[in-house]
MILUM-725086 format. One record per residue (C-alpha): residue number from 0; residue in one letter; z, x, y. Coordinates in Angstrom, 3 decimals, padded with zeros to 6 digits. Last residue first. Layout:
# residues N
> i / aa / zz / xx / yy
> NUM / a / Z / X / Y $
...
//
This chain:
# residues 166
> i / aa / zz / xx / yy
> 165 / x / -008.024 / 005.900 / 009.322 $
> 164 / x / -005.385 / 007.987 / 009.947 $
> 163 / x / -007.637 / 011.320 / 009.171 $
> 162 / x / -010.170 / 010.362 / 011.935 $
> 161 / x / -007.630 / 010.263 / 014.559 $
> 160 / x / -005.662 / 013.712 / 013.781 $
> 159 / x / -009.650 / 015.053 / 013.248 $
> 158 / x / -009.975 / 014.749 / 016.798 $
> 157 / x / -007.657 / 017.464 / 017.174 $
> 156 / x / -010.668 / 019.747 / 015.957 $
> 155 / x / -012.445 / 019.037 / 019.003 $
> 154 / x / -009.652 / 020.810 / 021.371 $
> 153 / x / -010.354 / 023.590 / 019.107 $
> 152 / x / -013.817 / 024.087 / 019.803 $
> 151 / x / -013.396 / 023.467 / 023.937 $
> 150 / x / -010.898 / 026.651 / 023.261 $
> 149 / x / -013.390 / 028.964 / 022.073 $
> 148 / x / -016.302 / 027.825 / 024.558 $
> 147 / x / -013.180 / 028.647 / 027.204 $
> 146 / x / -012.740 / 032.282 / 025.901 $
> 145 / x / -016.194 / 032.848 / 025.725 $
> 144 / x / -016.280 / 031.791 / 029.452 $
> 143 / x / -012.954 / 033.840 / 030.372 $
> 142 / x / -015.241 / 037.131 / 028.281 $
> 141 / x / -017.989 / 036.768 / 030.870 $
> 140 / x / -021.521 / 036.739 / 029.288 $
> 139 / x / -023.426 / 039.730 / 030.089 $
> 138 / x / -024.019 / 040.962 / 026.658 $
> 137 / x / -025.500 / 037.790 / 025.480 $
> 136 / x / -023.032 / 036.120 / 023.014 $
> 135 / x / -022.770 / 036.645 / 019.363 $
> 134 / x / -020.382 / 034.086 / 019.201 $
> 133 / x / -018.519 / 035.864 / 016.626 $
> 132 / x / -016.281 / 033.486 / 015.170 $
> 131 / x / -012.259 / 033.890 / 013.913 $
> 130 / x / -010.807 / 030.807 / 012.844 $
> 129 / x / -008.278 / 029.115 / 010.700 $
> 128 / x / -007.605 / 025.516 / 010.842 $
> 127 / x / -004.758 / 023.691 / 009.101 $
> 126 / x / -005.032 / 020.331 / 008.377 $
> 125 / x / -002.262 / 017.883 / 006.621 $
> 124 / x / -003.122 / 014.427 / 005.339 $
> 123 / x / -000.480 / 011.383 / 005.931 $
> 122 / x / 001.963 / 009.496 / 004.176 $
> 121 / x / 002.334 / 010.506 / 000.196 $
> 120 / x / 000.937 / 013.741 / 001.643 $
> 119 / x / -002.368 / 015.243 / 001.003 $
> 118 / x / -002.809 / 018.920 / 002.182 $
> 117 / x / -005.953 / 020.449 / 003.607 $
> 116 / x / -006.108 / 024.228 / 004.080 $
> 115 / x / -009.666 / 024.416 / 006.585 $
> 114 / x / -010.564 / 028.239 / 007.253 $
> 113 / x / -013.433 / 029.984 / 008.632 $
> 112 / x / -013.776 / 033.821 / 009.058 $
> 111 / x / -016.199 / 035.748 / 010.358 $
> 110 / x / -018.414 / 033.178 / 010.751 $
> 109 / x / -021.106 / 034.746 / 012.772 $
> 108 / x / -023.620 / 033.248 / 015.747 $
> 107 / x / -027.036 / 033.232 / 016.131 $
> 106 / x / -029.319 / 032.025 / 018.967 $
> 105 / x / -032.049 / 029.791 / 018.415 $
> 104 / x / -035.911 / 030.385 / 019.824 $
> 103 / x / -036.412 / 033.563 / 017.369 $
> 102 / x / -039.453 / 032.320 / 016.291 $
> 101 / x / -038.389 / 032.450 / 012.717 $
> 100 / x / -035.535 / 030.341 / 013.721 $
> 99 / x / -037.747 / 027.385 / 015.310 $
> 98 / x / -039.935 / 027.729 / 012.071 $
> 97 / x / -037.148 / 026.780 / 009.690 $
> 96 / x / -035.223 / 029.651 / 007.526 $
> 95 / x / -035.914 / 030.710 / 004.101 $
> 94 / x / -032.832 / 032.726 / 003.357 $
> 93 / x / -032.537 / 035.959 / 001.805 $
> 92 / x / -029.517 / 037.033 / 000.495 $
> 91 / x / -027.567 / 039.895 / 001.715 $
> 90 / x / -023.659 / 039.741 / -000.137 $
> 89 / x / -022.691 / 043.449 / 000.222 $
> 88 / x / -020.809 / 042.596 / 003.307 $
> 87 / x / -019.325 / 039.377 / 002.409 $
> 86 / x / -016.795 / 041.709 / -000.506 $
> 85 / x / -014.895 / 043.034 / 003.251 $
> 84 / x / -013.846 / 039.600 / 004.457 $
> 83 / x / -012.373 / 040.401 / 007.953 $
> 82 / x / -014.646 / 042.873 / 009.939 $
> 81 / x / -017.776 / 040.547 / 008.556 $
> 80 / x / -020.309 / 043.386 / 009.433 $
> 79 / x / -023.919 / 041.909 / 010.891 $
> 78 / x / -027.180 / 043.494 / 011.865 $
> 77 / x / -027.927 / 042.582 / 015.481 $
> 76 / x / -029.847 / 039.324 / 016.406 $
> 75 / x / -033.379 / 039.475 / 017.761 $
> 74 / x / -035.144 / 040.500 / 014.712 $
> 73 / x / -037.552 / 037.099 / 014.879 $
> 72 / x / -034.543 / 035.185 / 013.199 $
> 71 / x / -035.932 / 035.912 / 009.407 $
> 70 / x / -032.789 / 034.708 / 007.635 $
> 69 / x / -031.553 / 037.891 / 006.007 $
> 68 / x / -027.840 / 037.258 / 005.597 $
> 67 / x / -025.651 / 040.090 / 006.705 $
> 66 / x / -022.427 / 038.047 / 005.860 $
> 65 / x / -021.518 / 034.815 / 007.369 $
> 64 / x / -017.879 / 033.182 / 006.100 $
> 63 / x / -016.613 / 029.983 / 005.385 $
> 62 / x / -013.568 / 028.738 / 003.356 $
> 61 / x / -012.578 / 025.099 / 002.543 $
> 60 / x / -008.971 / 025.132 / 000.953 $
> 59 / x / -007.655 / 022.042 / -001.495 $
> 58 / x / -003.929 / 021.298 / -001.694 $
> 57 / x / -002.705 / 017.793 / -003.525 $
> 56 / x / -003.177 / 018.139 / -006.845 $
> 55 / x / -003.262 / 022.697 / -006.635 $
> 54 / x / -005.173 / 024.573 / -005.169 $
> 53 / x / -008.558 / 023.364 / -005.297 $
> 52 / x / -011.171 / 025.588 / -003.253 $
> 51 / x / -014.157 / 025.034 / -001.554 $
> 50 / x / -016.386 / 027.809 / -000.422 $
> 49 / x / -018.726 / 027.792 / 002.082 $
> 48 / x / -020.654 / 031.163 / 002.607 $
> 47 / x / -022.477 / 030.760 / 005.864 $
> 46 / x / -025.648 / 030.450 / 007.980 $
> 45 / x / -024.990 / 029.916 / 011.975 $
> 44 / x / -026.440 / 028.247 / 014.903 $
> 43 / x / -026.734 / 028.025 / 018.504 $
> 42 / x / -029.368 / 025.862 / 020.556 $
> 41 / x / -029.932 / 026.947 / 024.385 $
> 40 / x / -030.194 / 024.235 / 026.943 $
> 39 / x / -027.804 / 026.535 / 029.461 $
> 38 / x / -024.448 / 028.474 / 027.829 $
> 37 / x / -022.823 / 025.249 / 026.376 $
> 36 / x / -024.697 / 026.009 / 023.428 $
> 35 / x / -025.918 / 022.898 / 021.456 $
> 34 / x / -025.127 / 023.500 / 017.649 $
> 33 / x / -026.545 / 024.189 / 014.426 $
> 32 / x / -025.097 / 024.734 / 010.816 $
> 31 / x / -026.802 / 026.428 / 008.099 $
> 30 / x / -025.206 / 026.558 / 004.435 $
> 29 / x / -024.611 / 028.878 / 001.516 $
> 28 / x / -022.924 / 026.801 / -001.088 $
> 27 / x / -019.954 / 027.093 / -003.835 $
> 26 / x / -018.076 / 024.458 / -004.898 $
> 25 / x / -020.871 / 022.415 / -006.311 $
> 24 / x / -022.200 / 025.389 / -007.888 $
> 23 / x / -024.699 / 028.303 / -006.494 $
> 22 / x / -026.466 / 025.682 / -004.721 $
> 21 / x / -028.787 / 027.234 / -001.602 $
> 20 / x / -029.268 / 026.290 / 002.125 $
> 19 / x / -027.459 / 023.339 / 002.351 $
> 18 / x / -028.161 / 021.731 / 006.086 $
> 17 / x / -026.232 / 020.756 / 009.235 $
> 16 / x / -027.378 / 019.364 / 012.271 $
> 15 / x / -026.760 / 019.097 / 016.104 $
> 14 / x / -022.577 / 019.470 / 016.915 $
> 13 / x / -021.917 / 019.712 / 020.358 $
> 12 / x / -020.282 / 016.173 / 020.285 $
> 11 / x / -017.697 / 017.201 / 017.465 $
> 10 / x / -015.764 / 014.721 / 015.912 $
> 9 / x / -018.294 / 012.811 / 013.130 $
> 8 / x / -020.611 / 014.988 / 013.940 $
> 7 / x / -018.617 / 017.717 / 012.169 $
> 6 / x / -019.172 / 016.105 / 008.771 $
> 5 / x / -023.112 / 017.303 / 008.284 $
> 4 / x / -022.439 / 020.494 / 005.808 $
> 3 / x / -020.431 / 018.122 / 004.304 $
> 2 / x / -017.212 / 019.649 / 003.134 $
> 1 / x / -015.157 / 018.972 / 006.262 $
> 0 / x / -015.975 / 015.073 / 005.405 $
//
């Protein structure tokens, strides 16, 4: 489920659509994710690296990160430096994004750094989530409102605890 580019709707009520962009192997994909904003009507999204890695039997890692991806946004958004994942930065590919993008009518945001370590256990499966996301916010936006966007994201990713009994 955390590998399908369309998995957060199953927790995640903000969530709109996800897509794969481009195949590079079945472990390795660019995709686009969208989201309503809590910031007025506004839709948000995001292309990223994803990256899914076995670790060992029972340990698998799902990694995302944006680079300076040319996806045709209208030139609204400012050119992007992943300040965690240095090798992103010289990874520009061109993406052939949907009208509504091209328009410039979405707002984007940046993966700096997305992390899901996922352990099976004879009794129950372990998550870990890593973040760091650049919501690319309007300059004017209070930081205590970022800050709360933040947390509402987290508090979604507990829902996973119910999902994963199942």
């Amino acid at each position: 489920m955390l590998w399908d580019p369309n998995g957060a709707k199953n927790f995640d009520d903000k969530f709109i659509k996800g897509s794969i962009y481009r195949v590079y192997d079945q472990n390795l994909v660019i995709i686009q994710q969208r989201y309503k904003s809590l910031i007025r009507s506004w839709q948000r999204y995001y292309h990223a690296l994803a990256n899914k890695i076995e670790l060992s039997k029972n340990k698998t890692a799902i990694v995302l990160v944006s680079s300076d991806m040319n996806d045709h946004d209208g030139g609204k958004n400012k050119k992007y430096v992943n300040p965690f994942v240095e090798s992103a930065n010289s990874f520009k590919p061109d993406i052939d994004s949907e009208e509504d993008i091209r328009n410039g009518d979405l707002y984007k945001m940046y993966i700096n750094l997305v992390a899901f370590f996922i352990e099976k256990e004879a009794d129950c499966v372990k998550v870990t989530y890593v973040s760091s996301i650049d919501p690319n916010a309007p300059y004017l936006t209070p930081a205590s409102f970022i800050k709360k966007i933040i947390v509402k994201k987290i508090l979604t990713l507990v829902k996973l605890k119910d999902i994963f009994k199942k």
